[in-house]
N, C-alpha and C positions, 0 to 999 in steps of 0.2 A: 577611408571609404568602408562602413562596416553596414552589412545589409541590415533588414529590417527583423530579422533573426537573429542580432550580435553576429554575424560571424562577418571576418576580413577574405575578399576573395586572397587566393595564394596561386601562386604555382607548385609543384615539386619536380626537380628531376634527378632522374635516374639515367646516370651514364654509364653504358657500359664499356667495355675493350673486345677486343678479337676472342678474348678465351670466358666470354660471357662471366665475367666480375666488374663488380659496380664500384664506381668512386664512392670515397668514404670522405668526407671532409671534417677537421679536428675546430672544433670552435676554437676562437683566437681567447686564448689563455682561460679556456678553461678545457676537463679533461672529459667531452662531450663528443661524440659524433655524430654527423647526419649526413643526409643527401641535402644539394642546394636546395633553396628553395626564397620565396620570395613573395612580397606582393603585388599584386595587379594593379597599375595606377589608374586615373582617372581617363578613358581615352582609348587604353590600352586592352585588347583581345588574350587570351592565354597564351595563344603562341607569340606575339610579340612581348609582353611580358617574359618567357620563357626565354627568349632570346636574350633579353638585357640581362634577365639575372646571371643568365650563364657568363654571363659576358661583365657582372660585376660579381660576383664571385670564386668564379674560378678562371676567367682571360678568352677562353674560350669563344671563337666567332662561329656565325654560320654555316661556315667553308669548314670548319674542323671537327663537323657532326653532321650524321642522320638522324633525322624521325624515324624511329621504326614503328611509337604508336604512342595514343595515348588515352586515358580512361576517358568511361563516355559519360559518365555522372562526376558532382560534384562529390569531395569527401570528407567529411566535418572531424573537428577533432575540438574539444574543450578545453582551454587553457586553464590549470585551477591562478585562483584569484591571486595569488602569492608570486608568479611568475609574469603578471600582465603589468604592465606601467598603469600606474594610478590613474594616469588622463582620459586613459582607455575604458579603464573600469564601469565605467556608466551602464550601458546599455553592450559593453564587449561579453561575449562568451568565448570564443578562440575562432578559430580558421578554416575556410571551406578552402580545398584544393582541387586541380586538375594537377594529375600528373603526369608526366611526359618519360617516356623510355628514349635515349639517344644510345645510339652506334658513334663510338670517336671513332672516326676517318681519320684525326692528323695523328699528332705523335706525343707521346706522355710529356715530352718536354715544350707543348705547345700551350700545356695548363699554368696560368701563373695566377696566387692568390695574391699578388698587388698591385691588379690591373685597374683598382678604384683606389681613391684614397680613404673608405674606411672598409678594411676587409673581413672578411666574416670568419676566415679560415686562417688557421697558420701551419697544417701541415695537412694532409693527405694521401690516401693510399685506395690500393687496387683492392675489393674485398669480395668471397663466394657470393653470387645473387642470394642465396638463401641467408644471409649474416646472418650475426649471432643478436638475435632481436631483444636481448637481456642487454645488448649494448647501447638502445633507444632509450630514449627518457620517456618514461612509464604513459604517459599524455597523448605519446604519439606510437605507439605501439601497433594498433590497431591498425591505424589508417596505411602503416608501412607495410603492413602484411597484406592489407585490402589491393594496394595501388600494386605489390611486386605479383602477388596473386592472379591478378587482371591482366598484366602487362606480360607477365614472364611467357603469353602464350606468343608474342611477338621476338622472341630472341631468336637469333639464327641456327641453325644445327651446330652442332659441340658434339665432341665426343662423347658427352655424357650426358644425363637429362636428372634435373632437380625435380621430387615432388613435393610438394610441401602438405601435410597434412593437418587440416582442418582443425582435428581436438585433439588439444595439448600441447599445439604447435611444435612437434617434435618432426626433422629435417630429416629426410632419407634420401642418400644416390644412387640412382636407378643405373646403373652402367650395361 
């Protein structure tokens, strides 16, 4: 389903833990990281989307997160032509996303990446909300910084507060 602008709707999400760091998940053999994310199917709203994917990517059900928010616009990113599947290619340009900030309520060992049979992930880890954005694939840079930007005003109190600064995107801890 690619709108009339090439783009796939998507999901993204961002899950956090108690000490406000975000799941990292390792693409299945290769040496990439990202936040879940997904497409929208035919039928399907963003939040229920959101839910399956979390729930074929990392095991994760309803019961074992909160909302705490999510972006109010759509957010585009352009896939260059070399990473898109040829079938695609037609009338594709890359992916509109909503992205959703979650609070895990269960427990680290409630994540399982083989909870579909084909998985996206094969390892994962806890990482600063501010990560290291040099560790995104160049494509999607932008859109990560736009959606943690947006969102990060919804995380709970922490002992410490991230700001992330606009030009040059250089990370500073306000303690």
């Amino acid at each position: 389903m690619i709108d009339r602008d090439g783009y796939r709707p998507n999901v993204g999400i961002i899950i956090t833990n108690e000490h406000n760091q975000v799941f990292w998940g390792k693409r299945i053999r290769q040496h990439s990281w990202q936040f879940p994310q997904g497409g929208i199917q035919h039928g399907e709203n963003p939040e229920q989307a959101m839910y399956r994917e979390l729930y074929e990517e990392v095991g994760l059900r309803p019961e074992h997160v909160k909302i705490l928010g999510r972006t109010r616009d759509w957010m585009r990113y352009d896939v260059p032509q070399s990473w898109s599947k040829r079938e695609l290619r037609g009338g594709y340009r890359g992916q509109k996303q909503i992205w959703f900030l979650l609070q895990l309520v269960g427990r680290d060992c409630d994540v399982c990446l083989r909870a579909c049979e084909h998985p996206e992930f094969d390892a994962w880890r806890w990482n600063d909300y501010w990560l290291d954005i040099q560790a995104v694939i160049e494509f999607k840079r932008e859109v990560y910084l736009k959606a943690l930007n947006e969102l990060s005003r919804y995380l709970p109190p922490h002992n410490f507060r991230y700001k992330h600064l606009q030009h040059g995107h250089n990370l500073h801890r306000h303690e």
